[in-house]
C-alpha positions as CSV (number, residue, x, y, z in Angstrom):
1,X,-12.1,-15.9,16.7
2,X,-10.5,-13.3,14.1
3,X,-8.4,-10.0,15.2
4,X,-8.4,-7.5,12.5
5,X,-5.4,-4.7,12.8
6,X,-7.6,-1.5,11.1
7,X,-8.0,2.3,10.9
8,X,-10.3,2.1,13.5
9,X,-8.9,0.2,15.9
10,X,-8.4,-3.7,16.8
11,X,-11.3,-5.6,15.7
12,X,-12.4,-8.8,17.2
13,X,-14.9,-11.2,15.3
14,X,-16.4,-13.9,16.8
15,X,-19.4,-15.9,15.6
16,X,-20.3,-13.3,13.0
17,X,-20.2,-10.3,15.7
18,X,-18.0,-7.7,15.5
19,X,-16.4,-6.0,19.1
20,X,-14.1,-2.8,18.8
21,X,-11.4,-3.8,21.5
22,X,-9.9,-1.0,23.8
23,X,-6.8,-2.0,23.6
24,X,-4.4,0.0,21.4
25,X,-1.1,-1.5,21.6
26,X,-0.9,-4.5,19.1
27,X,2.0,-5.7,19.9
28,X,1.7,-6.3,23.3
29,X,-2.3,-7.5,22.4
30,X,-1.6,-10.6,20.6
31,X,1.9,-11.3,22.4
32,X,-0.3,-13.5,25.5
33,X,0.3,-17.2,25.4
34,X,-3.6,-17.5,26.4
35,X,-4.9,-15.1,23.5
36,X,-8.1,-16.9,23.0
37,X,-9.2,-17.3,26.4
38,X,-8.0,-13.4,26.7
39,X,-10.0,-12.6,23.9
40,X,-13.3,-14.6,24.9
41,X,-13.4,-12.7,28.7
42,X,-12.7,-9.3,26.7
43,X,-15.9,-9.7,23.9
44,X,-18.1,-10.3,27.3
45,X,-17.4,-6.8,28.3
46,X,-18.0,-5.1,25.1
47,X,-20.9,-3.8,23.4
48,X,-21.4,-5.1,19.7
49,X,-19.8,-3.3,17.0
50,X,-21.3,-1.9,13.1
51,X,-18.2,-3.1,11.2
52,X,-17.8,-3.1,7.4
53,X,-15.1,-4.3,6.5
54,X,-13.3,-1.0,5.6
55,X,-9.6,-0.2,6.6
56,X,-8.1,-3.3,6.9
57,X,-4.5,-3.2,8.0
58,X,-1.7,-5.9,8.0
59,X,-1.9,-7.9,11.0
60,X,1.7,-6.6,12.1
61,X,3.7,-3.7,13.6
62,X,7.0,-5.0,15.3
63,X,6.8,-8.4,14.5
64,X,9.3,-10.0,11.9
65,X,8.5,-12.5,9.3
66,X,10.4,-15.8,8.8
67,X,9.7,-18.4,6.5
68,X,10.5,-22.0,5.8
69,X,11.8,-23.8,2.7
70,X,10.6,-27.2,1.3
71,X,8.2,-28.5,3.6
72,X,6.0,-29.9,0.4
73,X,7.2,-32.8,-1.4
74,X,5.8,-29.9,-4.9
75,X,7.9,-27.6,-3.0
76,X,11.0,-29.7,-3.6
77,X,10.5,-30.6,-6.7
78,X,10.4,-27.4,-7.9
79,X,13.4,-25.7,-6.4
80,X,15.5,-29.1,-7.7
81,X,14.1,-28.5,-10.9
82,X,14.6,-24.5,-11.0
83,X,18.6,-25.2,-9.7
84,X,19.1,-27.9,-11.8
85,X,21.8,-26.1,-14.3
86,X,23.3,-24.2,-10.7
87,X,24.3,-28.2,-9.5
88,X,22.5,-26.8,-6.5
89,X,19.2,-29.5,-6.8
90,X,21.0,-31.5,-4.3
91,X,20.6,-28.7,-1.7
92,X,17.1,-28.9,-1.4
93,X,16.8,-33.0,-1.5
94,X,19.1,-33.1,1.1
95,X,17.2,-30.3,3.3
96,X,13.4,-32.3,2.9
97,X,15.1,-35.0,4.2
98,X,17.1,-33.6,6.9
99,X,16.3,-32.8,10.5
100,X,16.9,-29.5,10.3
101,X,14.9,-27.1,8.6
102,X,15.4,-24.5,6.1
103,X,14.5,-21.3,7.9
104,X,15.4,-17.7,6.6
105,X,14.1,-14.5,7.1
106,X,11.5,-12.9,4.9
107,X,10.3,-9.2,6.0
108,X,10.7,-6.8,8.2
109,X,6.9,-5.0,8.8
110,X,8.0,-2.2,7.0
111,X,8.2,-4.0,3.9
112,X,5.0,-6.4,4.7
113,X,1.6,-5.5,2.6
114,X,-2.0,-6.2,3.7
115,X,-5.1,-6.8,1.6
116,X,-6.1,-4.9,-0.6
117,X,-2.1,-3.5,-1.3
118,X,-0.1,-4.0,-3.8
119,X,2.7,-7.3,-3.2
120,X,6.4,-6.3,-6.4
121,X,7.8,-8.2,-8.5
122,X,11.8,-7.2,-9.1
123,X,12.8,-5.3,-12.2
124,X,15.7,-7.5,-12.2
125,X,13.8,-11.1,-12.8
126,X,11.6,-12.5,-15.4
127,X,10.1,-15.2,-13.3
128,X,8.3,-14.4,-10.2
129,X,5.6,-16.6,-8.9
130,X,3.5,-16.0,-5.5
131,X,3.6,-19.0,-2.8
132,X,0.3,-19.4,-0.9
133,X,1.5,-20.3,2.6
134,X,-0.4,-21.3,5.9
135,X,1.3,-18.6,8.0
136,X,1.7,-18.9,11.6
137,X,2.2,-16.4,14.6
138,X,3.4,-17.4,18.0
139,X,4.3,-15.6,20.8
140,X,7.5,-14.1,22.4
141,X,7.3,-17.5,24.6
142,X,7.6,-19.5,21.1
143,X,4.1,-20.5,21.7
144,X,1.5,-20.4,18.3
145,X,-1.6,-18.8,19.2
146,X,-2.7,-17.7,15.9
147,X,-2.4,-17.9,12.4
148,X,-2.8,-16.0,9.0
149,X,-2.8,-16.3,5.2
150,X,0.6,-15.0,3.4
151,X,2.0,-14.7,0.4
152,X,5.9,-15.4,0.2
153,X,6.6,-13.7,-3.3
154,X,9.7,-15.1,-5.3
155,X,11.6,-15.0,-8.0
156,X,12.6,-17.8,-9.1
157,X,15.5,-17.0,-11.5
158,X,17.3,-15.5,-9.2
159,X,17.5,-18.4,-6.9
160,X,17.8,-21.2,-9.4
161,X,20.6,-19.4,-10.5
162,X,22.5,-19.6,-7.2
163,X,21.0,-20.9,-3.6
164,X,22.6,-18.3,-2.2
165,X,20.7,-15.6,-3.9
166,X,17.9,-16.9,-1.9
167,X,18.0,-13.6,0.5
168,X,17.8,-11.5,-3.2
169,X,15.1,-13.7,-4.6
170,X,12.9,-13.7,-1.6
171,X,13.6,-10.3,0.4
172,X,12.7,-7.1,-1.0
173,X,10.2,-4.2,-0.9
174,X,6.7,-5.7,-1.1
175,X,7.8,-9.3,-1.3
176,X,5.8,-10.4,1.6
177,X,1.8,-9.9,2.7
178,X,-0.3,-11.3,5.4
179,X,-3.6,-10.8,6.4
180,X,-6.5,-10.5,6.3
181,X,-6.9,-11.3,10.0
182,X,-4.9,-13.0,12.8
183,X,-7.3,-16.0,12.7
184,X,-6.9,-17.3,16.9
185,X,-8.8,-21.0,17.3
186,X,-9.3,-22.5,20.6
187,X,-6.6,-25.0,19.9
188,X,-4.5,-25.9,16.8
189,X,-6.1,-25.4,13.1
190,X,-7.3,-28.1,11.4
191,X,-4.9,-29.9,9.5
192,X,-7.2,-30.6,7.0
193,X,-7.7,-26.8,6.1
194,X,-7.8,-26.1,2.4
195,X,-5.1,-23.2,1.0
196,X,-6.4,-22.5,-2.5
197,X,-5.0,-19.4,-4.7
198,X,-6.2,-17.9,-8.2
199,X,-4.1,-15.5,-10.2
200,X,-6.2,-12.9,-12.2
201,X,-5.5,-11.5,-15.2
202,X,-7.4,-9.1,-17.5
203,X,-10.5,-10.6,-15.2
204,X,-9.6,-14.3,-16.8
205,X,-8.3,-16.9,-14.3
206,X,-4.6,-17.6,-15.6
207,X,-3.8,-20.2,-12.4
208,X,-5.6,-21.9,-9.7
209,X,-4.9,-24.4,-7.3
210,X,-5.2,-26.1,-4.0
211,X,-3.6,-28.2,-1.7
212,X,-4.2,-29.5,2.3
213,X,-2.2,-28.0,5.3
214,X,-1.6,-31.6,6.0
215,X,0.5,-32.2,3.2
216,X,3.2,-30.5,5.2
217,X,6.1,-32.8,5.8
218,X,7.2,-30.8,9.0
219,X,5.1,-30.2,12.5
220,X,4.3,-26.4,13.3
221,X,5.6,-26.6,16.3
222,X,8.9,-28.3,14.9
223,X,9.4,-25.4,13.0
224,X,8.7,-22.6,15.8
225,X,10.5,-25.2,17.7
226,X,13.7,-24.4,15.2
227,X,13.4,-20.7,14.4
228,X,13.0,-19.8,18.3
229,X,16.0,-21.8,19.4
230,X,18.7,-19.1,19.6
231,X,16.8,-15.9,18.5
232,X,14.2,-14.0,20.6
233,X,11.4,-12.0,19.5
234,X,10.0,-9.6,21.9
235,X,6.9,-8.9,20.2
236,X,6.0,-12.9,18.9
237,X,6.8,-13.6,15.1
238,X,5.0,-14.3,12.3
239,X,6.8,-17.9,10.3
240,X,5.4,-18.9,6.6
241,X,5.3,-22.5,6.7
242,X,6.1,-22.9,3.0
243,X,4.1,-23.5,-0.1
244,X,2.8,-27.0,-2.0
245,X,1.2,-25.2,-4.9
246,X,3.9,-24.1,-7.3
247,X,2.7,-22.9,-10.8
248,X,4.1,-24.6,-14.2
249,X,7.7,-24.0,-15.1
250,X,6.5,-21.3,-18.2
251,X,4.4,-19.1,-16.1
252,X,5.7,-16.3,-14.3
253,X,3.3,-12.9,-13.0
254,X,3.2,-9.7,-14.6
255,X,2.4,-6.1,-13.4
256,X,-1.8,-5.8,-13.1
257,X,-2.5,-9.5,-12.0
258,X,-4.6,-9.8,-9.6
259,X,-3.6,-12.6,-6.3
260,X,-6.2,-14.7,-4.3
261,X,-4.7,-16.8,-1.6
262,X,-7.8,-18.5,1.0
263,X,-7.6,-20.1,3.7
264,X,-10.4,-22.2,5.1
265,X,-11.8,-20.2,8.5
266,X,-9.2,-17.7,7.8
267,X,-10.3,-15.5,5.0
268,X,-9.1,-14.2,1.7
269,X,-5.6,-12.2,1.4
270,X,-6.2,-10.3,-2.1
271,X,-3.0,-8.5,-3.8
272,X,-2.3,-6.6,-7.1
273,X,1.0,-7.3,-8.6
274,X,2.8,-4.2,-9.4
């Protein structure tokens, strides 16, 4: 099943119908550890719903996004190769290998887009790339019930210049989205599930490219497990599970390009650079 957050409400899909919940609070909505069995006793009660499409909203109100760091063997490459003049590639060999993960925090709602809105690139970078991530949500109990498409937006300048400009390169207005949906299975997603992404520009495809959830080198639940361990989150939290598909050193996103990230049984999160 798929919860939409929109104008008109909360939205449940399921097997192509569309049910206008009664519930207005999302926060405490998609906060249940059972969400899926909650959501298939609620459709039973409700009448079927004439939806559109229209008014889609991010999938988030008091929730906070995290996200973690080099959890794709491409991911690592990348930021070694990006730090390389810093001395900092060891950083990141070392964290692939390690136990623990790299977590770090993303966005707060406020500063999250949807589909449909417009994700920033900073003034103060001249390479910025978007990183298609399998994005998951679990609850205030650290348990995933749901998951979403995001884009973790970064520039990567900043933080091959220094690791610790990571916060600068990866936290700003408009530097996270999610959405389209809160995508809720009965049980854990495929691991098979295809992310792809295409990067538009002047209506020509400048990037494309694809890779398989199950090339993730970390379990889900290992890093939940991690990023719940000393923090609380009252309303559940959102956590990007990193990227695989990094685009070619002399590419970098300009204002007007047009983003495409899918996820298989998930949907299409769709974002003009600006």
């Amino acid at each position: 099943m798929k919860i939409y957050r929109t104008t008109q409400g909360i939205i449940i899909e399921a097997n192509e119908k569309f049910y206008l919940s009664n519930a207005q609070n999302w926060d405490t909505y998609v906060n249940r550890d059972n969400l899926f069995d909650e959501l298939n006793a609620e459709i039973q009660e409700l009448n079927e719903f004439s939806w559109d499409g229209s008014g889609i909203l991010a999938p988030i109100v008091q929730q906070e996004i995290w996200a973690s760091g080099v959890t794709y063997m491409r991911s690592r490459e990348a930021r070694m190769d990006e730090s390389k003049d810093s001395g900092g590639a060891d950083f990141y060999a070392k964290v692939y290998e390690a136990e623990r993960p790299e977590l770090f925090f993303k966005s707060s709602a406020a500063r999250c887009v949807g589909t449909g809105e417009k994700v920033r690139i900073r003034k103060d970078s001249k390479w910025n790339v978007p990183e298609p991530e399998l994005t998951v949500f679990a609850t205030s109990n650290g348990k995933i019930v749901g998951y979403t498409v995001g884009n973790d937006m970064s520039s990567r300048d900043i933080e091959g210049e220094n690791p610790l400009y990571l916060p600068q390169a990866k936290s700003y207005d408009k530097a996270a989205a999610i959405g389209p949906c809160l995508y809720v299975p009965n049980g854990v997603i495929n691991p098979d599930t295809q992310i792809s992404i295409e990067i538009v520009r002047g209506g020509n495809g400048v990037f494309a490219g694809d890779i398989s959830i199950n090339r993730i080198k970390r379990g889900l639940d290992e890093l939940v497990g991690y990023l719940f361990r000393e923090m609380s989150f009252p309303s559940g939290a959102y956590l990007m599970t990193g990227t695989g598909i990094v685009p070619d050193n002399d590419f970098t996103l300009l204002s007007g390009d047009v983003v495409n990230i899918t996820i298989e049984g998930i949907g299409t999160l769709s974002n003009e650079v600006e």
